[in-house]
N, CA, C and O of each residue as an XYZ file, in Angstrom:
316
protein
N      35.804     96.457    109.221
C      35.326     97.248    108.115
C      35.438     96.411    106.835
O      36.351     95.587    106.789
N      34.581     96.537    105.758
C      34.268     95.863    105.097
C      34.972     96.200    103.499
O      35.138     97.420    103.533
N      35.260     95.903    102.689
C      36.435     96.301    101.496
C      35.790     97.333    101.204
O      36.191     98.480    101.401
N      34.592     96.976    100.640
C      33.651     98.168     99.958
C      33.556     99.301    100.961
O      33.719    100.399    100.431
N      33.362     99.327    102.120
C      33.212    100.293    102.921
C      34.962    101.112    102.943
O      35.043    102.338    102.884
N      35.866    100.477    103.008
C      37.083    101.008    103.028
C      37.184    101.768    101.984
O      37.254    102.996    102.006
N      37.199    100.919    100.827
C      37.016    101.930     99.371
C      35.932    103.132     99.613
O      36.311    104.287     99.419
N      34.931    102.944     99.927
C      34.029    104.312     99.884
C      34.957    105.330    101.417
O      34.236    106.316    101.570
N      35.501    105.370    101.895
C      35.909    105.799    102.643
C      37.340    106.417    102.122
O      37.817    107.548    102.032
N      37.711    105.266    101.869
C      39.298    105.941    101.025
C      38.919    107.173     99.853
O      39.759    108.018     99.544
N      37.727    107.146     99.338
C      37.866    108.041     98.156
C      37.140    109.392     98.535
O      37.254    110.478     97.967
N      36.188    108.992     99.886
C      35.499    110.209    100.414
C      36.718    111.369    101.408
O      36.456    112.433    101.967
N      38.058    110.618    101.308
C      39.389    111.132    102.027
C      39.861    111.252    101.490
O      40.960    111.420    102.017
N      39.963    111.366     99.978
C      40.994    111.403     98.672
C      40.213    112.906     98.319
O      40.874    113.944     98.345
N      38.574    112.918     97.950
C      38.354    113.994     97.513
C      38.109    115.147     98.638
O      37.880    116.327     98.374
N      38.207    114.551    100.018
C      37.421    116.235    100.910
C      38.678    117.190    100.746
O      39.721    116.861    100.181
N      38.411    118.462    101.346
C      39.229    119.419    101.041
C      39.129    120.018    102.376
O      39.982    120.801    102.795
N      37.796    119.555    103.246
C      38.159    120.532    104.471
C      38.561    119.517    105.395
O      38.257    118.329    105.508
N      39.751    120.719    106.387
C      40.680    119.314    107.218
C      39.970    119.160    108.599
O      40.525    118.640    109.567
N      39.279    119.428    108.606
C      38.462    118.593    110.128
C      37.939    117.464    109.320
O      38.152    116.416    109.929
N      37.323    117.260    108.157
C      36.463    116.089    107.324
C      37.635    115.215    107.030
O      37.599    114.008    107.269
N      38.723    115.839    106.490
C      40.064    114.713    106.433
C      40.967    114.047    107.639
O      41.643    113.031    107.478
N      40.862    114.844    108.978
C      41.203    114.766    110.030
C      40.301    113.324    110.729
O      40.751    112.449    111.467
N      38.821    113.492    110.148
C      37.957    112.129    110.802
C      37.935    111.073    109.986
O      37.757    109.912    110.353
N      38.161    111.546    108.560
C      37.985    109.954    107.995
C      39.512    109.529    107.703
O      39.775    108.474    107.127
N      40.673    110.592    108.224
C      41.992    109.581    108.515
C      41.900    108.431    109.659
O      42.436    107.323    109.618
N      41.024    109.010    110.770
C      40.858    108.647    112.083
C      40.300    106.994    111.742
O      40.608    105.916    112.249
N      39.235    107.411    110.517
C      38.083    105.705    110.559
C      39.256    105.143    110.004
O      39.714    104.240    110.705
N      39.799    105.352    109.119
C      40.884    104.642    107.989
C      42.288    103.839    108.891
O      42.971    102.864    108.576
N      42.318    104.496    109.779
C      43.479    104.571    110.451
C      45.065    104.699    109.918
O      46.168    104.200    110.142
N      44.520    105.564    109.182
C      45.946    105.614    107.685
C      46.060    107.041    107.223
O      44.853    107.255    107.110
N      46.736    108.385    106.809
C      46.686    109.616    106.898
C      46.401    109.395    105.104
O      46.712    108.319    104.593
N      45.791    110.520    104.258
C      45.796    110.578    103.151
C      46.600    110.077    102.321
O      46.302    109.367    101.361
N      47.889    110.497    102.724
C      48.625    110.373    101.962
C      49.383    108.906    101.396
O      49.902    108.594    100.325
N      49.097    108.000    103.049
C      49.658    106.649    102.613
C      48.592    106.084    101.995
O      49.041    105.152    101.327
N      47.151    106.174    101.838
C      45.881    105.882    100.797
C      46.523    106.131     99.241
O      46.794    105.331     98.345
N      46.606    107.182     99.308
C      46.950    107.817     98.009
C      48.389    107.300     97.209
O      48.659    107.498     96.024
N      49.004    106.768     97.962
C      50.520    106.090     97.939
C      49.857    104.135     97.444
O      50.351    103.484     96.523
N      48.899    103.718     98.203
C      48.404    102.493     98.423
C      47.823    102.093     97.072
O      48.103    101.145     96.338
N      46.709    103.330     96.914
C      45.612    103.330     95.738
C      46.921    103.543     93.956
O      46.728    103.101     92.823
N      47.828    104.175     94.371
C      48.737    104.449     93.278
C      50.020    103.426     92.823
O      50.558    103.255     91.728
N      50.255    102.850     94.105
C      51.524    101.750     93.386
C      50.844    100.201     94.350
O      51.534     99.235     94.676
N      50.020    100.299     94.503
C      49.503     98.496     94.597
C      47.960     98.418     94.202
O      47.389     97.421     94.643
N      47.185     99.304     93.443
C      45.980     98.370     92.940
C      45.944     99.176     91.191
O      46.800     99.917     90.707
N      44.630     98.694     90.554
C      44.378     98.617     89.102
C      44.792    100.461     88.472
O      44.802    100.967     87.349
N      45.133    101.084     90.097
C      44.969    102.658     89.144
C      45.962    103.246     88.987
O      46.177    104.436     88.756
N      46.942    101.952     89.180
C      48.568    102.273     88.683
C      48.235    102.474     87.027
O      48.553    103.449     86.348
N      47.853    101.846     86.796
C      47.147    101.929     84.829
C      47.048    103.457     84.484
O      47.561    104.227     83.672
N      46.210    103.509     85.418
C      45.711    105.058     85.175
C      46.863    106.160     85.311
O      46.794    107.255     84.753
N      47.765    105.812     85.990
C      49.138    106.384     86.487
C      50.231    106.470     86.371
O      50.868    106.919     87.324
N      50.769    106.166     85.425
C      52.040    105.311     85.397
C      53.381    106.238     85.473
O      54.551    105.899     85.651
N      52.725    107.701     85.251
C      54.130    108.141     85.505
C      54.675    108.476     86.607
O      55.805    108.945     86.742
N      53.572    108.154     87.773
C      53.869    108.599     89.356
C      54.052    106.729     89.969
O      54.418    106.599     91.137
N      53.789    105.450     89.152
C      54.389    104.815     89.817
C      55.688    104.690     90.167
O      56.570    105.131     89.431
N      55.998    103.993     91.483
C      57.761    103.978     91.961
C      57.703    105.005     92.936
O      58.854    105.325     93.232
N      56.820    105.687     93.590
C      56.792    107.045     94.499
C      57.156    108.191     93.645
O      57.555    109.176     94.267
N      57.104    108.297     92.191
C      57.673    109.624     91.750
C      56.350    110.820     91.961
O      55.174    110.531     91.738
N      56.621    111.619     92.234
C      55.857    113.041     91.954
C      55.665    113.671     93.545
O      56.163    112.862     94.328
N      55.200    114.648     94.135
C      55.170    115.199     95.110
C      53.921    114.813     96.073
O      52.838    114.899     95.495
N      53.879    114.507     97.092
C      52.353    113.992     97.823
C      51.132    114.907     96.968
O      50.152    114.282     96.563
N      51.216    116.217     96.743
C      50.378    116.878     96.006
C      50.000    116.869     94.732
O      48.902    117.162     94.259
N      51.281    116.402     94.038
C      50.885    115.637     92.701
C      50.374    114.825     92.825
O      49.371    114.683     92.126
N      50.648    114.044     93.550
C      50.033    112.356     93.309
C      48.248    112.367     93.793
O      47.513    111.518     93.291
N      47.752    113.271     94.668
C      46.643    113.308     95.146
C      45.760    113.857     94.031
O      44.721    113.279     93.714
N      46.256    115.189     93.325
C      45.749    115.933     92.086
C      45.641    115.445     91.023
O      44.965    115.959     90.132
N      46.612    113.798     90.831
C      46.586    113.347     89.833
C      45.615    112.557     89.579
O      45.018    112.324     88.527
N      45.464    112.047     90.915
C      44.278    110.666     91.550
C      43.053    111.467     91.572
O      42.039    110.839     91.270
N      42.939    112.434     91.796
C      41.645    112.980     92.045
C      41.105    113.370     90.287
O      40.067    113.262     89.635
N      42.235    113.767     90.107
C      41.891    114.160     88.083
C      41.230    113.053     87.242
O      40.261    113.078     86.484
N      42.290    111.817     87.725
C      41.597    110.351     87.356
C      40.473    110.159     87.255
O      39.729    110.392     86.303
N      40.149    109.475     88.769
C      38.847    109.677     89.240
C      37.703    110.146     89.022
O      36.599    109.606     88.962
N      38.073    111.305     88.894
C      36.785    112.355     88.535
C      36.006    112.169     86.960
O      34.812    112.169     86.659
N      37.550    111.976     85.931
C      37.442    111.570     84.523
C      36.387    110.520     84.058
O      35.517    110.386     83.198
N      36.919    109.885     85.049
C      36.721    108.268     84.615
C      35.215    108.075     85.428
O      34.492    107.120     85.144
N      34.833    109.065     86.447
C      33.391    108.784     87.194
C      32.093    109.653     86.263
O      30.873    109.524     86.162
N      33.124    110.566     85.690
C      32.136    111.714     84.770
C      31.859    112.574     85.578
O      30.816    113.163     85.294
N      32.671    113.124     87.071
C      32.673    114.192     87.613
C      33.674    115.438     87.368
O      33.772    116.417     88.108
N      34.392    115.204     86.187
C      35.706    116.478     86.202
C      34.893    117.844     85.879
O      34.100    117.889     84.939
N      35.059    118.576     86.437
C      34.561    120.060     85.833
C      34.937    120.361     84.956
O      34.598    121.444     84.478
């Protein structure tokens, strides 16, 4: 799998909400949400974006809500 393809994959498993859709693209990833969301937060550029959940602080549910809040901001998708 190819970086870019991982990234589009990691973020299409960051935002689904229904768990058969998170259940298959843990499967392609071979990694459960949560260690993505752990990966994407204390080893690449969106620790920036993050800083008060680097070091593992905040709850798996924070940290996903926080990443997804990001994200969304910064793509021009937040509601």
């Amino acid at each position: 799998m190819s970086v870019s393809e991982f990234a589009k994959i990691s973020w299409q498993l960051i935002l689904a909400d229904d768990p058969r859709r998170i259940a298959k693209l843990e499967a392609k990833l071979e990694a459960p949400r949560t260690e993505i969301v752990d990966w994407l937060i204390e080893e690449t550029c969106w620790s920036d974006d993050l800083p008060s959940l680097v070091g593992h602080k905040g709850t798996s549910l924070e940290r996903l809500a926080a990443l997804r809040d990001v994200y969304r901001r910064i793509n021009g998708t937040h509601p």
